[in-house]
C-alpha positions as a Markdown table, in Angstrom:
| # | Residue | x | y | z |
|---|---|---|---|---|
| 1 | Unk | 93.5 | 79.0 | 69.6 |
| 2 | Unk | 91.5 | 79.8 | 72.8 |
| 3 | Unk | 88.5 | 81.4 | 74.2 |
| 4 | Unk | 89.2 | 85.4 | 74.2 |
| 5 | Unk | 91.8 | 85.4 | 71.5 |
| 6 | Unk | 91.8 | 88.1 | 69.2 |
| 7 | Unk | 92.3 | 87.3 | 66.2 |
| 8 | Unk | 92.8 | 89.2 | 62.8 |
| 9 | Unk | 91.0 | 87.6 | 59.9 |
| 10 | Unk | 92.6 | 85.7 | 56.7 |
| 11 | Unk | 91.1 | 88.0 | 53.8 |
| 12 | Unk | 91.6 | 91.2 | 55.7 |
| 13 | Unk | 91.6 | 93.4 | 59.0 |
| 14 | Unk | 88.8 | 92.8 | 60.2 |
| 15 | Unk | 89.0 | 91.6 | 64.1 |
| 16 | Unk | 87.6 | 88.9 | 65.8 |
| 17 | Unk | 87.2 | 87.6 | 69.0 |
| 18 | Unk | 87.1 | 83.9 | 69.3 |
| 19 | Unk | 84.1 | 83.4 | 71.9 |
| 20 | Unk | 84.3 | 79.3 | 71.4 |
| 21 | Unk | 86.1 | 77.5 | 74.1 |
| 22 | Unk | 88.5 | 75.0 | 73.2 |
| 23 | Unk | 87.0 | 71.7 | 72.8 |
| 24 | Unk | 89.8 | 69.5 | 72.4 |
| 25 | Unk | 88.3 | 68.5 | 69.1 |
| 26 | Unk | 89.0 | 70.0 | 65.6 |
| 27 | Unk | 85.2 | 71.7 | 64.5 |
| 28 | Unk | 85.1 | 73.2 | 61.0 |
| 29 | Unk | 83.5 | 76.3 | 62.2 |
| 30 | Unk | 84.2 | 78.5 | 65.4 |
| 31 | Unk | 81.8 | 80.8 | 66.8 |
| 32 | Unk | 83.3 | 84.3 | 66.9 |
| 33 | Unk | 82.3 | 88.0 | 67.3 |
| 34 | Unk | 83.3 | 91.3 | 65.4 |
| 35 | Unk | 85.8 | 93.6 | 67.4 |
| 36 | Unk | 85.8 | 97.0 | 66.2 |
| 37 | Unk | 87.5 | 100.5 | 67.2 |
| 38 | Unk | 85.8 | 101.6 | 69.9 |
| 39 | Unk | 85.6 | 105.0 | 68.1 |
| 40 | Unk | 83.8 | 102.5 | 65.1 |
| 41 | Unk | 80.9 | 101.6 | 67.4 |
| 42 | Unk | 78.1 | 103.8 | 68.4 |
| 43 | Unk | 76.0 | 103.3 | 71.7 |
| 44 | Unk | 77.5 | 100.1 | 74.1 |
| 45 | Unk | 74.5 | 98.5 | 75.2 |
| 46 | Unk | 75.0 | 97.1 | 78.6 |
| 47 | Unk | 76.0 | 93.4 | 79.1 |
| 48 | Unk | 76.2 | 92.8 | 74.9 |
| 49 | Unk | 78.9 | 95.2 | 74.0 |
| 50 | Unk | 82.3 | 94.8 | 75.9 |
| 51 | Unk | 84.7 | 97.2 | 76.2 |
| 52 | Unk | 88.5 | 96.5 | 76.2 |
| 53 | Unk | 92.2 | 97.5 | 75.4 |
| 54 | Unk | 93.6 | 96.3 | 72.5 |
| 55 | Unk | 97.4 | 97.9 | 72.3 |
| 56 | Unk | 96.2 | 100.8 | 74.0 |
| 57 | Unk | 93.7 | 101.5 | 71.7 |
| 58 | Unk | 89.7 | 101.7 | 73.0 |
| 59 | Unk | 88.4 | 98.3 | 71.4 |
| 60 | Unk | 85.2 | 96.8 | 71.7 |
| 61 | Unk | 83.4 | 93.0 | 71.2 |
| 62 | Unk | 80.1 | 93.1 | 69.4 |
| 63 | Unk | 78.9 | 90.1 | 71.1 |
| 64 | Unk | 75.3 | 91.0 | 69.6 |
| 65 | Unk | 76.8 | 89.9 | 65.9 |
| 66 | Unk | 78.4 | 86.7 | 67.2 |
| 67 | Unk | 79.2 | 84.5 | 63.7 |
| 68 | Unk | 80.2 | 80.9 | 63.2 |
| 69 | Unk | 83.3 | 81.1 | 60.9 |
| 70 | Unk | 85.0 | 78.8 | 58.7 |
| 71 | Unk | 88.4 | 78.0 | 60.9 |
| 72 | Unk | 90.0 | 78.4 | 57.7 |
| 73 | Unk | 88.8 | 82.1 | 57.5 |
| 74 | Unk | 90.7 | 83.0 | 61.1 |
| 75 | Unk | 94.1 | 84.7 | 61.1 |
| 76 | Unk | 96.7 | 85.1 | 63.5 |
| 77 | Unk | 96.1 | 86.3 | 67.3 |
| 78 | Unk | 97.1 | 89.7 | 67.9 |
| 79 | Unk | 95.5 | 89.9 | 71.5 |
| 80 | Unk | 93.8 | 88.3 | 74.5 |
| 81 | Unk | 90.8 | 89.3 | 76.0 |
| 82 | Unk | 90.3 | 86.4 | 78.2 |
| 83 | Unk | 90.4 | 88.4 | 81.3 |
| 84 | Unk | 86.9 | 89.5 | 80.2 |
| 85 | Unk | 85.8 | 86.3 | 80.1 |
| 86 | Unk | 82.8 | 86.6 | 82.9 |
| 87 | Unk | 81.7 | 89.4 | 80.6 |
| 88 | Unk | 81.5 | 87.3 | 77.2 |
| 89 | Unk | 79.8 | 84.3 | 78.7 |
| 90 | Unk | 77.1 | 86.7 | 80.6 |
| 91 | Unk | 76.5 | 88.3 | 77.2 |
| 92 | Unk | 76.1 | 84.7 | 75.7 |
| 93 | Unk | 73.7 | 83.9 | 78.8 |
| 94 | Unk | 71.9 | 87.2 | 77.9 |
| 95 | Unk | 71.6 | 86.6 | 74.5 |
| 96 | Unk | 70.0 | 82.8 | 74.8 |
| 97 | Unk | 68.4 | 82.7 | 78.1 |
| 98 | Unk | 67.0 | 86.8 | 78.4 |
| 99 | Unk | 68.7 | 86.7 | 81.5 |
């Protein structure tokens, strides 16, 4: 797994994208956030919500709701959004620093 996989979860359909990078070390949990239908979602805020293609579909990452999962929990990959990776690591910036 790597940073800006999307991955579909275990128990169901639910989305996520895996905003972890890879450490090069097994952890038990892997910090994650929701992807929903971007038709699912209300408002974007700026700089916390990223919107994205997902087969052509209107997608977006809920980087607000980011989640620690149990590795076990995390399905297949079913996308990639690592080209929006400047956007996911300014979200985490704006999340723990404010800025």
């Amino acid at each position: 797994m790597k940073q800006g996989n999307i991955h579909r979860l275990r128990d169901g359909n639910e989305l996520v994208c895996r905003i972890q990078t890879d450490l090069g070390i097994e952890t038990p949990y892997i910090l994650c956030a929701p992807v929903l239908p971007r038709s699912e979602w209300g408002a974007l805020t700026p700089k916390l919500h990223i919107s994205f293609q997902l087969d052509g579909i209107s997608h977006v990452i809920i980087m607000s709701q980011m989640v620690a999962l149990p590795g076990t929990q995390i399905g297949p990959v079913i996308g990639d959004a690592s080209a929006w990776r400047d956007e996911i690591v300014a979200a985490i910036d704006l999340l723990a620093s404010g800025f």
